[in-house]
C-alpha positions in Angstrom: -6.2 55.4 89.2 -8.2 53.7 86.5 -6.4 53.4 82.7 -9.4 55.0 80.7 -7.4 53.6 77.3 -9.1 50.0 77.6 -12.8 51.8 76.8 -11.8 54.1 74.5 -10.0 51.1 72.6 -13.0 48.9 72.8 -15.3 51.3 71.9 -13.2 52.3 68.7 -11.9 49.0 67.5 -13.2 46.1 69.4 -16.7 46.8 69.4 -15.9 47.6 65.1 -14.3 44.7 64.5 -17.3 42.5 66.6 -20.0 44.5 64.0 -18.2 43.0 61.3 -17.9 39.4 62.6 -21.5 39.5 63.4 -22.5 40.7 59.8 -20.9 37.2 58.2 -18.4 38.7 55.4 -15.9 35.9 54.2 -12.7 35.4 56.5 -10.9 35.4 53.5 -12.1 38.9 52.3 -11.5 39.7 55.9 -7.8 38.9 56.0 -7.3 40.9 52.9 -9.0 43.5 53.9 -7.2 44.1 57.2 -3.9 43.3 55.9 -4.4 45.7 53.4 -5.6 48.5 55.8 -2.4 47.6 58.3 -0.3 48.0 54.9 -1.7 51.2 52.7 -2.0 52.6 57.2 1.7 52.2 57.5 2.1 54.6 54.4 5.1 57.1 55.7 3.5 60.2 54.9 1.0 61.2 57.2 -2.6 62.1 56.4 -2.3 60.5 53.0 -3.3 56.9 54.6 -7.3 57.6 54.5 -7.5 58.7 50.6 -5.0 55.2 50.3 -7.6 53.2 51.8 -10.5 55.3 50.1 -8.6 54.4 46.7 -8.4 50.7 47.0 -11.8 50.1 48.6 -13.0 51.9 45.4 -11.0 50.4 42.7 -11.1 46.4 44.7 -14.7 46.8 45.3 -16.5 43.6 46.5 -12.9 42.4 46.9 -12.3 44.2 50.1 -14.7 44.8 53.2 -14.2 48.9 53.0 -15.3 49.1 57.2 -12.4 46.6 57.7 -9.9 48.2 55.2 -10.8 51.5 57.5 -10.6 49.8 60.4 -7.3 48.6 60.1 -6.1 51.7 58.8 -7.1 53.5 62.3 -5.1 50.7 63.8 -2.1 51.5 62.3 -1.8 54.8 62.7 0.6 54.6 65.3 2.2 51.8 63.9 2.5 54.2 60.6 4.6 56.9 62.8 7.0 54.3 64.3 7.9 53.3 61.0 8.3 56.2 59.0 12.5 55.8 59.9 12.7 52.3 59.2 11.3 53.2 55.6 13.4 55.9 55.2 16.6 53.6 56.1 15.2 50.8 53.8 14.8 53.2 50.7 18.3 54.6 51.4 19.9 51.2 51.4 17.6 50.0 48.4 19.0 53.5 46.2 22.2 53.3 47.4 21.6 56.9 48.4 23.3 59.0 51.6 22.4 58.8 55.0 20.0 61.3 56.1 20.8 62.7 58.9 17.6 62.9 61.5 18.0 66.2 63.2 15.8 69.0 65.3 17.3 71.4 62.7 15.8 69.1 59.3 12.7 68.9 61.3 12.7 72.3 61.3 13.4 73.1 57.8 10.1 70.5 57.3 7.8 72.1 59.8 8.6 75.9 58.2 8.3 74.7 54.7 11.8 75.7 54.3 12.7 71.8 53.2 16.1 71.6 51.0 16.3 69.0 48.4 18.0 66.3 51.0 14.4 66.5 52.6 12.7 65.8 49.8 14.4 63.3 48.3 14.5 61.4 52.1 10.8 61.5 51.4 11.4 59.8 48.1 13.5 56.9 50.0 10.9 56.5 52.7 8.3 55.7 49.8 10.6 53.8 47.8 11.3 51.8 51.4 7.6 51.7 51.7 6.8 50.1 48.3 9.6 47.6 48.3 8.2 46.1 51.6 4.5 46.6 51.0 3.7 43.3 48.9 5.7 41.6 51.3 3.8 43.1 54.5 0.2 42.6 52.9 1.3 38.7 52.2 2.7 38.4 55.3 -0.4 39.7 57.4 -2.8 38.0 55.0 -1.3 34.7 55.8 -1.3 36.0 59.5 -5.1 36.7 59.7 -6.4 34.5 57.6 -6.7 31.5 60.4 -7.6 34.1 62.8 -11.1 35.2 60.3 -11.6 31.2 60.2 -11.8 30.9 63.4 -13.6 34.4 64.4 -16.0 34.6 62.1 -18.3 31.5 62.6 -17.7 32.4 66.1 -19.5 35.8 65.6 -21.3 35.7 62.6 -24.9 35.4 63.0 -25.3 35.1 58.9 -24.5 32.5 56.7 -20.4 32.4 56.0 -21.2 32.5 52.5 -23.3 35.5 50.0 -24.0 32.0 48.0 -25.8 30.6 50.6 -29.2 31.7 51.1 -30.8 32.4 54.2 -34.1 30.8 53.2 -33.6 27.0 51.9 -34.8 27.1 48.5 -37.5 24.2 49.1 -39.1 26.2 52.4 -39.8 28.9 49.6 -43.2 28.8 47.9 -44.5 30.8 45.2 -48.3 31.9 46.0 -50.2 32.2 42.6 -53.7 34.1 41.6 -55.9 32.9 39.4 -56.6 35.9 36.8 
């Protein structure tokens, strides 16, 4: 029996992530921008992660490589699920607040729309866990990346590593003037 994951998983995040080696962008934009896809993707409400991303790639502009921040945010998707407790445990311990108890019948109350105010305010620890730990995440995983990008990218990149380098030397250009 053949695992079909492996081409699924290089056709939606290797073959990505070798697209944007290739193009040349900066490995230190690179590092920023995945560690701060990974970060607003681990976000512990669900479906919230894309408009995140959307957000920073709009107000960082040519800070952050958007297909990277996206990217990365698709990676952590299940990363984002498996951490949603953690986050919740975090806030609880940062606000002092009482332990929620993680039942089929809270789950429930969620799922029916029938959440109580212990719901909603585990949802209020989970963010606050979430924002405590996020500046220390993105630095973490920037400081992670960022010798990985140096090494990748000139690997990959078939541009110049730089947008202040030109392509064309500026003494192999030559300005052809008409006589009026």
């Amino acid at each position: 029996m053949k695992i079909r994951m492996f081409p699924w998983f290089n056709k939606k995040v290797v073959d990505p992530l070798v697209q944007i080696l290739r193009r040349g962008a900066e490995p230190k934009q690179l590092a920023f921008s995945v560690a701060l896809g990974l970060t607003l993707g681990v976000f512990p409400i669900c479906g919230v992660t894309v408009f995140l991303c959307g957000m920073a790639i709009t107000l960082l502009g040519s800070l952050c490589h958007a297909p990277s921040v996206m990217l990365a945010n698709f990676v952590a998707t299940p990363i984002e699920l498996s951490l949603v407790v953690p986050f919740l445990r975090f806030g609880e311990v940062i606000s002092g607040g009482p332990h929620f108890p993680l039942t089929s019948d809270a789950l429930k109350k969620v799922l029916t729309g029938h959440a109580s105010q212990d719901v909603l305010l585990s949802i209020v620890h989970a963010l606050l866990g979430w924002l405590v730990a996020a500046p220390f995440i993105l630095t973490i995983l920037y400081v992670i990346f960022l010798p990985i990008f140096k090494y990748l990218v000139p690997k990959f990149s078939t541009l110049p590593s730089s947008p202040n380098k030109p392509l064309i030397s500026h003494t192999d250009v030559r300005l052809k003037v008409r006589d009026v």
